[in-house]
ZADO-1210 file (C-alpha; in nm, 4 decimals, padded with zeros to 6 digits):
<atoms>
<atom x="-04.7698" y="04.3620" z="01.3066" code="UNK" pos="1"/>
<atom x="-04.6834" y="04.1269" z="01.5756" code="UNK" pos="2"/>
<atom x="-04.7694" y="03.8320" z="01.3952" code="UNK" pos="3"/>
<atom x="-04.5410" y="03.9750" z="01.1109" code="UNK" pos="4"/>
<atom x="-04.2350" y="04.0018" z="01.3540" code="UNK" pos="5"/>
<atom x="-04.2978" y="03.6048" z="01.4979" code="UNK" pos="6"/>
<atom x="-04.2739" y="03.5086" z="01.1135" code="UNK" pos="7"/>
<atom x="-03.9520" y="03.7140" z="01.0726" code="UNK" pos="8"/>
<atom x="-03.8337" y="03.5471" z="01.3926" code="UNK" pos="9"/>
<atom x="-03.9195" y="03.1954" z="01.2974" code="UNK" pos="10"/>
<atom x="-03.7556" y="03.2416" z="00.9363" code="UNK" pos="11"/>
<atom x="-03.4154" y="03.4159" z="01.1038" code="UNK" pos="12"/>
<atom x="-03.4155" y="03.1151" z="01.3840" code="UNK" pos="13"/>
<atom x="-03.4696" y="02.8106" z="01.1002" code="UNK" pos="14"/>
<atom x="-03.1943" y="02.9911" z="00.8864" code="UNK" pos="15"/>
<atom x="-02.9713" y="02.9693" z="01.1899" code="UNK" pos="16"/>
<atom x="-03.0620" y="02.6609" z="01.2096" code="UNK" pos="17"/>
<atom x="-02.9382" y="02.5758" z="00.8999" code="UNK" pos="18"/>
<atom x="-02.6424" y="02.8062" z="00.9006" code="UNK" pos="19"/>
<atom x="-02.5143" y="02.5551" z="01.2157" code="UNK" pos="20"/>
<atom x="-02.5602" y="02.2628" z="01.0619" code="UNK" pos="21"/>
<atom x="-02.4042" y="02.3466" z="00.7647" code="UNK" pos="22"/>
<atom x="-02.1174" y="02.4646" z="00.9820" code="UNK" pos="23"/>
<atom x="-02.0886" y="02.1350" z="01.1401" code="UNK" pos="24"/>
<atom x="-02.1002" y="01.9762" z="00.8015" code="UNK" pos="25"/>
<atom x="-01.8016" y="02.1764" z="00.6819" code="UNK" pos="26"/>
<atom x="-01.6413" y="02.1475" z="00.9940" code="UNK" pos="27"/>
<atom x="-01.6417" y="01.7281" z="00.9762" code="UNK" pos="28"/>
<atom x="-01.5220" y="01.6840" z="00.6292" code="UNK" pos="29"/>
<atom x="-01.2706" y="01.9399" z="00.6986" code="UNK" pos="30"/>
<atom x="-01.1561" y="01.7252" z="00.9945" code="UNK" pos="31"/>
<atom x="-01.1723" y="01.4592" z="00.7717" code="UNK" pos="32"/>
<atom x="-00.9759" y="01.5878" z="00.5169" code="UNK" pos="33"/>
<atom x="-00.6678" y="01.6677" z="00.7684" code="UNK" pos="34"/>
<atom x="-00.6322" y="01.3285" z="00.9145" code="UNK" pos="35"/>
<atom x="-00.5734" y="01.2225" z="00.5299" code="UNK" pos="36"/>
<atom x="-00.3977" y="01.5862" z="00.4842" code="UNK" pos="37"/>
<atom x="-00.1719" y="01.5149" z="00.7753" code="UNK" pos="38"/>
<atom x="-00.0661" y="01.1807" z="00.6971" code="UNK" pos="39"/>
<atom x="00.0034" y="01.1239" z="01.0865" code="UNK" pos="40"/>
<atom x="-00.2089" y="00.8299" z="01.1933" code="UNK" pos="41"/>
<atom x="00.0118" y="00.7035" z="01.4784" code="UNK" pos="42"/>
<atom x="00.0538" y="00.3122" z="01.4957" code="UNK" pos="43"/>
<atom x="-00.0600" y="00.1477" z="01.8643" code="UNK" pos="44"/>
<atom x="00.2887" y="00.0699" z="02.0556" code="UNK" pos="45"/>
<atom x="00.4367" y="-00.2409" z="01.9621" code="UNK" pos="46"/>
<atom x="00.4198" y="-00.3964" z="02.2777" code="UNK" pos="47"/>
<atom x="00.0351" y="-00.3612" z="02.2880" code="UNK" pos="48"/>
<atom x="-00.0460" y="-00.6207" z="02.0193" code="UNK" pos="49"/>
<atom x="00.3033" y="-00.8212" z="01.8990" code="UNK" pos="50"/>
<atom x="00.4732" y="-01.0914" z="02.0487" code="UNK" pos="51"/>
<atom x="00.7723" y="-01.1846" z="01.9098" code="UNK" pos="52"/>
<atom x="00.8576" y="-01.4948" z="02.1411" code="UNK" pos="53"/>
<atom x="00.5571" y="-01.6634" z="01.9629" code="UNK" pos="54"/>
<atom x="00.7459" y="-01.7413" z="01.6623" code="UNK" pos="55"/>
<atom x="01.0750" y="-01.8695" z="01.7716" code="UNK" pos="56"/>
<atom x="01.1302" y="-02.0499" z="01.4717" code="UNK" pos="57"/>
<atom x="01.1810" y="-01.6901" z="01.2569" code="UNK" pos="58"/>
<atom x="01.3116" y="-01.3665" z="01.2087" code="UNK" pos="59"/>
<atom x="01.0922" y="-01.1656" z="01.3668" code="UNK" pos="60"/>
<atom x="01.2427" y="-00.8569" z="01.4552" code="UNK" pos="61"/>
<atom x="01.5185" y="-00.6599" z="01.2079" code="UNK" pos="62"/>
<atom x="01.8517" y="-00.5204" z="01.3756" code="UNK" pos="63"/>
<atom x="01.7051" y="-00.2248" z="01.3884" code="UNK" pos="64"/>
<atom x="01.3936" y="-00.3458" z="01.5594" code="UNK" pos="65"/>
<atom x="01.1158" y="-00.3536" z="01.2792" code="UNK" pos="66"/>
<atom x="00.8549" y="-00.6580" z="01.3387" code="UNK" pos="67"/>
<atom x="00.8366" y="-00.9043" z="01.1071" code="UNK" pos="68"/>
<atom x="00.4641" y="-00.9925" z="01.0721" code="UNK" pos="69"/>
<atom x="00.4094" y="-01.3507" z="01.1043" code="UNK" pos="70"/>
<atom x="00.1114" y="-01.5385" z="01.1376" code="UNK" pos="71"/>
<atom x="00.1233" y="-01.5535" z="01.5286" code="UNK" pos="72"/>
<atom x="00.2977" y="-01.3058" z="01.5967" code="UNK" pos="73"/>
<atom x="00.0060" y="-01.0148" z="01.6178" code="UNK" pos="74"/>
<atom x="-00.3469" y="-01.0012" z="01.8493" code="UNK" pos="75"/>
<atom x="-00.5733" y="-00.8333" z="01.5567" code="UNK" pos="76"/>
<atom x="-00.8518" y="-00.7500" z="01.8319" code="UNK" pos="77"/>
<atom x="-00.6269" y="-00.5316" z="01.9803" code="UNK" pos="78"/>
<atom x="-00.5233" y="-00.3753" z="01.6500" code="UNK" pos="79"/>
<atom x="-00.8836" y="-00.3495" z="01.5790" code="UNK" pos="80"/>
<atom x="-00.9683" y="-00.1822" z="01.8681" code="UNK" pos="81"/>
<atom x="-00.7401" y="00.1098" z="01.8134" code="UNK" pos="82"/>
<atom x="-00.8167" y="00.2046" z="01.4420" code="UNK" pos="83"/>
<atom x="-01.2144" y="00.1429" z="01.4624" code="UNK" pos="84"/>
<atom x="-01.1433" y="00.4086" z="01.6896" code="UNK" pos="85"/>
<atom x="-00.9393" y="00.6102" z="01.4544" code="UNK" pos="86"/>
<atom x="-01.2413" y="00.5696" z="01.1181" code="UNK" pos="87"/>
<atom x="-00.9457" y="00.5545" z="00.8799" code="UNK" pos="88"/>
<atom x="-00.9270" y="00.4414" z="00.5160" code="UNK" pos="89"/>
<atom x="-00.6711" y="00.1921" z="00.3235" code="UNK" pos="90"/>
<atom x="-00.6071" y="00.2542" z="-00.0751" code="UNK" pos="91"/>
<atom x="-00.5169" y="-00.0613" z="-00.2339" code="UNK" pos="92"/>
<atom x="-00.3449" y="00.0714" z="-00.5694" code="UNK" pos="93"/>
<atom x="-00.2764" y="-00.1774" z="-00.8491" code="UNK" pos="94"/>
<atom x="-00.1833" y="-00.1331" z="-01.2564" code="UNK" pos="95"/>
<atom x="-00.3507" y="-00.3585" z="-01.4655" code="UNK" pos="96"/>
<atom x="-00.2574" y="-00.3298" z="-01.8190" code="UNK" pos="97"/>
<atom x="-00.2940" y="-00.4848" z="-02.1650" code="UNK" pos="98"/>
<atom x="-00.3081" y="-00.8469" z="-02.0824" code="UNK" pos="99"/>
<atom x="-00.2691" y="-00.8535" z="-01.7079" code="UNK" pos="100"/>
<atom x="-00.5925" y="-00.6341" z="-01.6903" code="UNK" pos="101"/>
<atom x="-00.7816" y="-00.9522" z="-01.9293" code="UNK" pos="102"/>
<atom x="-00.6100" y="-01.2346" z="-01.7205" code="UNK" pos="103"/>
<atom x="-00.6026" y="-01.1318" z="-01.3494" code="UNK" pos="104"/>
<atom x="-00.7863" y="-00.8170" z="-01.2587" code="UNK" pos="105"/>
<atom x="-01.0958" y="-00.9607" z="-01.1906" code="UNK" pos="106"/>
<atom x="-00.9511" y="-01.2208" z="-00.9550" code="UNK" pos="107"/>
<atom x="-00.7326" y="-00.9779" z="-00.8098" code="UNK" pos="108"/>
<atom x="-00.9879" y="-00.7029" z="-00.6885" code="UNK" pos="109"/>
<atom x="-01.2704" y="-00.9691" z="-00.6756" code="UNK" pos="110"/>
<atom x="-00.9860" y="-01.1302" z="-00.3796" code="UNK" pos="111"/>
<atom x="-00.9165" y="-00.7999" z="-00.2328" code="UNK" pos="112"/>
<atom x="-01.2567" y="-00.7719" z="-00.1857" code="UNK" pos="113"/>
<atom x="-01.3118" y="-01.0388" z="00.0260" code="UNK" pos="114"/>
<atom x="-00.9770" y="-01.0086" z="00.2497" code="UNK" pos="115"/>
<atom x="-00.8251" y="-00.6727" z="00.2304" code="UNK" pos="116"/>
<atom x="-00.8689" y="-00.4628" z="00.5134" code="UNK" pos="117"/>
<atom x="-01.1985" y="-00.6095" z="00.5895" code="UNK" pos="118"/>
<atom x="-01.4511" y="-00.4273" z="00.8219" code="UNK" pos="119"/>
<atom x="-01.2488" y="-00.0644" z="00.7310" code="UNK" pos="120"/>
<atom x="-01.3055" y="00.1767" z="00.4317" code="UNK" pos="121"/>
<atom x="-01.1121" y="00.1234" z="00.1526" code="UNK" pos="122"/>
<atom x="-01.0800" y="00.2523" z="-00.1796" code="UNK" pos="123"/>
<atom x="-00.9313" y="00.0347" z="-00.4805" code="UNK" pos="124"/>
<atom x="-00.7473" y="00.2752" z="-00.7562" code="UNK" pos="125"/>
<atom x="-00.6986" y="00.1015" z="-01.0728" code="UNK" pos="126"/>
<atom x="-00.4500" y="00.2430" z="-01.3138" code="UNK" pos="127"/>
<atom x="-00.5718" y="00.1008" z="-01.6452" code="UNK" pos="128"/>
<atom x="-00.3996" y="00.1741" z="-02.0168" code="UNK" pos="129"/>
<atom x="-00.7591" y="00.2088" z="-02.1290" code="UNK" pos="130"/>
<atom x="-01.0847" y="00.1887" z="-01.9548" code="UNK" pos="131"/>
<atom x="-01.2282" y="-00.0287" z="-02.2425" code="UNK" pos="132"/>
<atom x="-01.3008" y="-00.4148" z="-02.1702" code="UNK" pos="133"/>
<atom x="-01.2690" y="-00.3540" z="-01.8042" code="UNK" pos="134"/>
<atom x="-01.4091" y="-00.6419" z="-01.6342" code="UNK" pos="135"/>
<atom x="-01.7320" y="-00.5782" z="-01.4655" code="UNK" pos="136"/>
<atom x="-01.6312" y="-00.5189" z="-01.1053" code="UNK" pos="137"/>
<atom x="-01.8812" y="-00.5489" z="-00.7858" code="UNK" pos="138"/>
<atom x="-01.7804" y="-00.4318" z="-00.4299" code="UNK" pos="139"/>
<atom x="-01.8958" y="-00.4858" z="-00.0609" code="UNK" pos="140"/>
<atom x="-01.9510" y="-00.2410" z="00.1975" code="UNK" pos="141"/>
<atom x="-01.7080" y="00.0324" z="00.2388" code="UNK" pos="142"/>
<atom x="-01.5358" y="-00.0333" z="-00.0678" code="UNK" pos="143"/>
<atom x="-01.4823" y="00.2137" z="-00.3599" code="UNK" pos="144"/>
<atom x="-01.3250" y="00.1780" z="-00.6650" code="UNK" pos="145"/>
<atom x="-01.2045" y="00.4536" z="-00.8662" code="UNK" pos="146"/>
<atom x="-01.0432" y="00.4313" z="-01.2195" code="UNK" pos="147"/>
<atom x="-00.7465" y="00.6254" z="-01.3416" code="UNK" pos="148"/>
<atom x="-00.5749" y="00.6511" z="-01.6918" code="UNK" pos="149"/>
<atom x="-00.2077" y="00.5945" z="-01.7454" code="UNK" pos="150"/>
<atom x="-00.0746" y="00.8622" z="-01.9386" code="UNK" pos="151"/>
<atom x="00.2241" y="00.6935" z="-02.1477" code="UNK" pos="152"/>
<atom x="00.5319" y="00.8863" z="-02.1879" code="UNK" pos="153"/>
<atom x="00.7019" y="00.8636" z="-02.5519" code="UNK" pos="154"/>
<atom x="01.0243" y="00.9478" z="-02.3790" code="UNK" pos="155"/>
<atom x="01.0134" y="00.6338" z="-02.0988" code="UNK" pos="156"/>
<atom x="00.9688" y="00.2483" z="-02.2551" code="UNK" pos="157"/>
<atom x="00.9931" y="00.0934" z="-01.9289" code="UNK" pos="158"/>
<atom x="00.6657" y="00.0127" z="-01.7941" code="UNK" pos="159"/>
<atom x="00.7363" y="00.0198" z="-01.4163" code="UNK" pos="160"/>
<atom x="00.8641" y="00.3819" z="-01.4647" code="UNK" pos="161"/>
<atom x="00.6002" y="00.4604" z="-01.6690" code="UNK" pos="162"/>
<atom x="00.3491" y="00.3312" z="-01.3674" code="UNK" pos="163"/>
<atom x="00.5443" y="00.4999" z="-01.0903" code="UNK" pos="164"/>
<atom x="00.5142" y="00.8472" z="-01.2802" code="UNK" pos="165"/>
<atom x="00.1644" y="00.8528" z="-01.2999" code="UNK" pos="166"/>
<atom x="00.0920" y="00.7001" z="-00.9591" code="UNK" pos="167"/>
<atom x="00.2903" y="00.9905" z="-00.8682" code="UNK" pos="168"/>
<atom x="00.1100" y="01.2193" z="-00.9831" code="UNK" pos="169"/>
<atom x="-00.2272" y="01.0595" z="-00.8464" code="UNK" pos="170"/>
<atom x="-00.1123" y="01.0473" z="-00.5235" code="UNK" pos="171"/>
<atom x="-00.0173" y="01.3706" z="-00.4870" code="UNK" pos="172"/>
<atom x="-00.3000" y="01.5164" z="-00.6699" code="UNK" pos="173"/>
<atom x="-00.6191" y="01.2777" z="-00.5510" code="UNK" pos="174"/>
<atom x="-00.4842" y="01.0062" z="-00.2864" code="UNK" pos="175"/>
<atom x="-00.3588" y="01.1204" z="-00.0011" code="UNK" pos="176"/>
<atom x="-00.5857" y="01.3559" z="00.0643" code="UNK" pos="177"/>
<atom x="-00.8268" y="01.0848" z="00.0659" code="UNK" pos="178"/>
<atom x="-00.6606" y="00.7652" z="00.2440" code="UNK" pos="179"/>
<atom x="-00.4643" y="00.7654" z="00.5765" code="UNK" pos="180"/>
<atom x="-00.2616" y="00.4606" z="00.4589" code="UNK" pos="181"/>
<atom x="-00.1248" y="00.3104" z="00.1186" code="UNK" pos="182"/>
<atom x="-00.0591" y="-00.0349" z="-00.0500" code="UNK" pos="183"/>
<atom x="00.0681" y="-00.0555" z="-00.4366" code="UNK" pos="184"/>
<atom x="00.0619" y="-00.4321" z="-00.5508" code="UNK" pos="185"/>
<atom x="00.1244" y="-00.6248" z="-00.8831" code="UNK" pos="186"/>
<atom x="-00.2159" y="-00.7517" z="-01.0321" code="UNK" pos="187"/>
<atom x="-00.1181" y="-01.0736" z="-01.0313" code="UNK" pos="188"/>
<atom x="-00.1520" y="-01.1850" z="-00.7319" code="UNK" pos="189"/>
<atom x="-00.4761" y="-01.3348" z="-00.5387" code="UNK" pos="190"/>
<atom x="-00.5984" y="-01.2546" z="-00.2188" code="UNK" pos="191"/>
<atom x="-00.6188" y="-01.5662" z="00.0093" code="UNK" pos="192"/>
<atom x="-00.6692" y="-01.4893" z="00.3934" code="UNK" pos="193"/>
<atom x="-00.7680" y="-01.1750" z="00.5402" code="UNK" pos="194"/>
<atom x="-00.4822" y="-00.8954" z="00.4824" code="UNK" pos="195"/>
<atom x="-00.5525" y="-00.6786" z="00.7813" code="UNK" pos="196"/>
<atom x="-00.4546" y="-00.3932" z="00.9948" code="UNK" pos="197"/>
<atom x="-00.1732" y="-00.5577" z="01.1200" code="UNK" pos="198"/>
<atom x="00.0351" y="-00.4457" z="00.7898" code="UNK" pos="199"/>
<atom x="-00.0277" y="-00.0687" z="00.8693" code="UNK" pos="200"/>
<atom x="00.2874" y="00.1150" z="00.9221" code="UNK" pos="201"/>
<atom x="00.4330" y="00.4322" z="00.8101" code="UNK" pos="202"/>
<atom x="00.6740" y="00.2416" z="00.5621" code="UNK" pos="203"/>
<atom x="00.5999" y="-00.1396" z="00.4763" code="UNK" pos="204"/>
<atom x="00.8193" y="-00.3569" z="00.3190" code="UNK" pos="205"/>
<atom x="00.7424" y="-00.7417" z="00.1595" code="UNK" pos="206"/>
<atom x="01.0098" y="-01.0356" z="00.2222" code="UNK" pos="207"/>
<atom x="01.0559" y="-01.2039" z="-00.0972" code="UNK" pos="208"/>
<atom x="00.9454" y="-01.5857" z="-00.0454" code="UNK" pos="209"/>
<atom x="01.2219" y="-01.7107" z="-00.2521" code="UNK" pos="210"/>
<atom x="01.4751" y="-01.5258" z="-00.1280" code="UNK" pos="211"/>
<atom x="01.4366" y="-01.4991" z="00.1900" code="UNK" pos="212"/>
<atom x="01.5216" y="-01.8573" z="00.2353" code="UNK" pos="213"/>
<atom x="01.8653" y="-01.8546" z="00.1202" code="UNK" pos="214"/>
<atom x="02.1813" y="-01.7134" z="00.1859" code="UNK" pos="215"/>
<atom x="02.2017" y="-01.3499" z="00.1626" code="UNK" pos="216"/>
<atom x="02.5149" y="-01.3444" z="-00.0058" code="UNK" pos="217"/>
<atom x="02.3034" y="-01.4699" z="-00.3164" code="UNK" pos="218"/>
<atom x="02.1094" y="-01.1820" z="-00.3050" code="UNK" pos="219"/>
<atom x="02.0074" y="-01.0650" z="-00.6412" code="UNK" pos="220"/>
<atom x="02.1002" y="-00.7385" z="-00.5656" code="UNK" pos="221"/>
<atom x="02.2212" y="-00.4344" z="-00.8175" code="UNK" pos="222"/>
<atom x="02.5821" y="-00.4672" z="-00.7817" code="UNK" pos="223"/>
<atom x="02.7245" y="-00.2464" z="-01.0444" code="UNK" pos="224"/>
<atom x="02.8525" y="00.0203" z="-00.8672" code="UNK" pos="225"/>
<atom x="02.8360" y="00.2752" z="-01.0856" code="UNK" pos="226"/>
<atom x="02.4534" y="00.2154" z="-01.0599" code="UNK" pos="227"/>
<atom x="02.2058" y="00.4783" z="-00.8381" code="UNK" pos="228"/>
<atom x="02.0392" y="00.0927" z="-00.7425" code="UNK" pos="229"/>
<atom x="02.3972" y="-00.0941" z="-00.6553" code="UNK" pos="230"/>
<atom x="02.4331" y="-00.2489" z="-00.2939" code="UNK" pos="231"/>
<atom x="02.7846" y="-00.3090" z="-00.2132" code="UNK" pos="232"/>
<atom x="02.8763" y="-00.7000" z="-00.1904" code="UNK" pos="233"/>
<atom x="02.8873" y="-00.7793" z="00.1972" code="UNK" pos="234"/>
<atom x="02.5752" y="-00.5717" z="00.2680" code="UNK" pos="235"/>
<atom x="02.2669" y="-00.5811" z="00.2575" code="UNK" pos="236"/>
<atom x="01.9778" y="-00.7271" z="00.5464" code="UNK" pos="237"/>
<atom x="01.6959" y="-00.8545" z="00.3392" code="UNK" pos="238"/>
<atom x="01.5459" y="-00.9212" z="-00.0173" code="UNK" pos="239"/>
<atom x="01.2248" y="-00.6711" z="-00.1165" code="UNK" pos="240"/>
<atom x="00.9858" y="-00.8062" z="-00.3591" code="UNK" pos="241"/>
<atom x="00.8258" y="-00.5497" z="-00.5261" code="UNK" pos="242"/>
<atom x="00.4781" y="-00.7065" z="-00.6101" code="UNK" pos="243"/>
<atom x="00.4180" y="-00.5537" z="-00.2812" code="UNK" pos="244"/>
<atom x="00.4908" y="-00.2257" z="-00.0753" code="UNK" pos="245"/>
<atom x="00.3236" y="00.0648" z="00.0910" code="UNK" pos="246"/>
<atom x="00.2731" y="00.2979" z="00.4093" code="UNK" pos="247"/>
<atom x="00.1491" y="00.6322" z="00.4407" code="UNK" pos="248"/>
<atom x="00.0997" y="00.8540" z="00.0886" code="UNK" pos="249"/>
<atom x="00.3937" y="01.0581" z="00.1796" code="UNK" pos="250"/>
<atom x="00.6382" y="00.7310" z="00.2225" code="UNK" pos="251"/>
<atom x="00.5001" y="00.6053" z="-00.1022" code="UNK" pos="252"/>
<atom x="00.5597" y="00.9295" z="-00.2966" code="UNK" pos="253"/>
<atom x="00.9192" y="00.9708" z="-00.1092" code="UNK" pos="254"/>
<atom x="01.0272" y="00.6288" z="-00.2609" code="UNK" pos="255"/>
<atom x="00.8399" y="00.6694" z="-00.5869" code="UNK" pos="256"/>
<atom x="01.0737" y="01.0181" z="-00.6424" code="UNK" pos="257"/>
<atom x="01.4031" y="00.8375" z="-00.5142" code="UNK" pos="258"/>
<atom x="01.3370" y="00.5542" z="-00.7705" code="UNK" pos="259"/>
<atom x="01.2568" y="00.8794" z="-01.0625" code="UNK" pos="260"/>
<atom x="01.6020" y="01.0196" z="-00.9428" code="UNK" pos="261"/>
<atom x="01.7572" y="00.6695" z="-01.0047" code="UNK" pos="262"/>
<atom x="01.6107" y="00.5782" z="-01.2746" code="UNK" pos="263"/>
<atom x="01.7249" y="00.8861" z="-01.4546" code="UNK" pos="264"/>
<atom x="02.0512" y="00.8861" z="-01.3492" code="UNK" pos="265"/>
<atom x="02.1299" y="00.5388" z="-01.5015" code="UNK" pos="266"/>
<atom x="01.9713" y="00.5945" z="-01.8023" code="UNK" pos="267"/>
<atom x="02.1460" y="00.9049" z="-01.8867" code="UNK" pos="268"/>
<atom x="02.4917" y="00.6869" z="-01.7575" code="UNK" pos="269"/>
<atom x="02.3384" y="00.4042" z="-02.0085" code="UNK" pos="270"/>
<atom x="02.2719" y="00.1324" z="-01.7285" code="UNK" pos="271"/>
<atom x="01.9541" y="-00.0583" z="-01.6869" code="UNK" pos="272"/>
<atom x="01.8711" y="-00.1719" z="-01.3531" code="UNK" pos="273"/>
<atom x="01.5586" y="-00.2980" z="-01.2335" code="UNK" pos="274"/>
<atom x="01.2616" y="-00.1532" z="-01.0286" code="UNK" pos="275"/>
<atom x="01.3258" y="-00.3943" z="-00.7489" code="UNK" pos="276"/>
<atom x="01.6585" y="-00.3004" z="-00.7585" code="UNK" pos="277"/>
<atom x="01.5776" y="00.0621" z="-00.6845" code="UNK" pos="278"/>
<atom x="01.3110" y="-00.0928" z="-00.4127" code="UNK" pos="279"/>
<atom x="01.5884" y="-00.2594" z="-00.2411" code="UNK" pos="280"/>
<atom x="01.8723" y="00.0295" z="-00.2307" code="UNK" pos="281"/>
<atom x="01.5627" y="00.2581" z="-00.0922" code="UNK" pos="282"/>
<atom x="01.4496" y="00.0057" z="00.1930" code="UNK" pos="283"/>
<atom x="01.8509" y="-00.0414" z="00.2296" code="UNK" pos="284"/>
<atom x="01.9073" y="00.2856" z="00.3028" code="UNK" pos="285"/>
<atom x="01.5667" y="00.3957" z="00.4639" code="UNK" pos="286"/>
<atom x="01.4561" y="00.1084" z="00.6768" code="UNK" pos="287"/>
<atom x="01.0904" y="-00.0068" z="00.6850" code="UNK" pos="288"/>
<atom x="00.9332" y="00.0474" z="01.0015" code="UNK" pos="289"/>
<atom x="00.7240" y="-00.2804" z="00.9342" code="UNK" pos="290"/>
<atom x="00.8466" y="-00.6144" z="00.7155" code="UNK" pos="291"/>
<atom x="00.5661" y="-00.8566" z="00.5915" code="UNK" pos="292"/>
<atom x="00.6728" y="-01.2366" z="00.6210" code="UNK" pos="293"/>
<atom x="00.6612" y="-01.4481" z="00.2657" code="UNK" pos="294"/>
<atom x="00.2993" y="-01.5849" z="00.4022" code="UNK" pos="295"/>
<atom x="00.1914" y="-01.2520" z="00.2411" code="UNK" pos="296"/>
<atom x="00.3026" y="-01.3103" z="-00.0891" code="UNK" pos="297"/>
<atom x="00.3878" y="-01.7066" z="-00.1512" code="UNK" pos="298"/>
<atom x="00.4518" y="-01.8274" z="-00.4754" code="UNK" pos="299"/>
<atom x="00.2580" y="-02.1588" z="-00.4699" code="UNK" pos="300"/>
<atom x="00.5113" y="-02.3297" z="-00.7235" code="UNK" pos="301"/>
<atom x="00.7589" y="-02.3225" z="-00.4020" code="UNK" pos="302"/>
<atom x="00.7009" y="-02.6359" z="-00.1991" code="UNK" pos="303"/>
<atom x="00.5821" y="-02.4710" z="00.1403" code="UNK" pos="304"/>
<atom x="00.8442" y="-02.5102" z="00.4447" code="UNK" pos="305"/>
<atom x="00.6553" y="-02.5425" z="00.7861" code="UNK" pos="306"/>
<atom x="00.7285" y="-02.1593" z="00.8478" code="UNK" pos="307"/>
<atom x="00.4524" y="-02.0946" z="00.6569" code="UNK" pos="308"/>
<atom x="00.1465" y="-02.1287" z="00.8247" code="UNK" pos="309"/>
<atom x="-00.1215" y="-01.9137" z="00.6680" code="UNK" pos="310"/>
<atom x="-00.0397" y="-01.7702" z="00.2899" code="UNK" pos="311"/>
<atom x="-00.2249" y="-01.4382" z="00.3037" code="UNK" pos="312"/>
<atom x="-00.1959" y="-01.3660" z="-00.0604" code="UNK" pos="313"/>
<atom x="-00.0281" y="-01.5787" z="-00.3336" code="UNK" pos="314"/>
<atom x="00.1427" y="-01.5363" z="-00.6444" code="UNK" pos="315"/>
<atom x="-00.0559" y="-01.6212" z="-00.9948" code="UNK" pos="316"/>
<atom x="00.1212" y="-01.7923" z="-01.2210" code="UNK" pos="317"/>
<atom x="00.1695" y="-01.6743" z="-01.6249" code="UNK" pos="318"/>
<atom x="-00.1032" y="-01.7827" z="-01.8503" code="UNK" pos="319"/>
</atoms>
């Protein structure tokens, strides 16, 4: 009889056991799942790891105090201090249809790969118009790759909105409960320097490398004003290319449903604007809280000025 109650006792204690640990188990993925949930990774203080006064020789802070990331200008150690600390993951989100998926996928996430958020989890979504004669696609450490369908609409032609709806909907439904920040870039584009956690920010902007060399009354800005993208003449601080944006899922989505909103609107007023337009009026409007310099997205058919002293990613040209 004794020995009877010592069995009972050992097989209530291991189920306890295993009640706790499960409990624990839960408990960590469902912390896990709130930091992505709550979209609130806070950025170090600016003073910690930017300097400014090292690039005199740019803009490197907006009027409304933004850094510019230059190469210089940031102390990545510190950086990488705070958000080892932090375990967070980076999606890298990129379309690659029809022929862009044939021509520069493979370069593009083989690149990314290499020098995208190196030493952090990341996961690469690829929205594809068909999962057929996808290029065979091998990742390092801490890297994921997950596939997603674009689901056309017969009512929408243009392929950026087309993109922006369903990314949309991912995002909402499957990213950001799994990612604490967000990049969406075009495909091609190739990865050459390390792209790293000194592009985080709750809303990140690109400088266009053309562009941002000339005078910003030659902005190629929406002007119409009966457009939802127009930018009065006179105004205006910088020129956004699109290839590249990103920030927390929730900034992402915000601009992805102002650019719906617009995009709408002029169709139904029978105007046709483009999607950097609509990039533009939003980052007008609602400032980036971070601006990447050209050196992250060069177009290598620019002769390079001496402001550019590491190109971070470059520009592929049309095959």
């Amino acid at each position: 009889m004794l020995s009877k109650r010592k069995v009972l006792l050992m097989i209530l204690f291991a189920l306890s056991l295993t009640l706790i640990e499960h409990h624990f188990r839960i408990k960590n993925r469902l912390q896990k799942i709130y930091v992505c949930w709550n979209d609130q990774v806070e950025v170090p203080p600016l003073s910690s790891w930017f300097n400014s006064k090292k690039r005199p020789d740019v803009v490197t802070r907006t009027d409304w105090l933004a850094p510019v990331i230059w190469e210089g200008t940031y102390n990545r150690q510190v950086l990488e201090r705070y958000y080892k600390k932090l375990n967070i993951t980076i999606g890298l989100t990129v379309f690659a249809a029809g022929k862009f998926r044939n021509q520069y996928l493979k370069e593009f996430i083989q690149s990314a790969n290499k020098y995208f958020m190196t030493g952090y989890k990341v996961i690469f979504y690829i929205l594809v118009d068909g999962i057929n004669k996808l290029p065979r696609i091998e990742l390092g450490p801490l890297r994921t790759c997950k596939i997603f369908t674009v689901v056309k609409d017969h009512e929408w032609q243009d392929f950026n909105f087309i993109y922006m709806n369903n990314l949309n909907g991912y995002i909402t439904d499957y990213i950001q409960h799994e990612v604490n920040f967000l990049f969406t870039m075009s495909v091609n584009q190739i990865f050459k320097n390390d792209f790293g956690v000194e592009t985080l920010g709750t809303s990140v902007a690109q400088l266009h490398a053309w562009w941002y060399f000339k005078n910003a009354k030659d902005f190629p800005y929406e002007r119409r004003p009966n457009s939802a993208a127009s930018i009065p003449f006179g105004q205006g601080d910088f020129y956004y290319h699109s290839a590249i944006f990103g920030g927390t899922p929730h900034e992402v989505v915000t601009f992805i449903k102002e650019y719906q909103k617009g995009m709408v609107q002029d169709t139904t007023n029978k105007l046709n604007s483009l999607f950097e337009s609509y990039l533009n009026k939003y980052f007008f409007f609602k400032k980036p809280t971070k601006l990447l310099s050209p050196e992250y997205n060069w177009d290598p058919k620019f002769r390079t000025p001496p402001q550019i002293k590491k190109v971070k990613i470059a520009l592929q040209s049309e095959r």
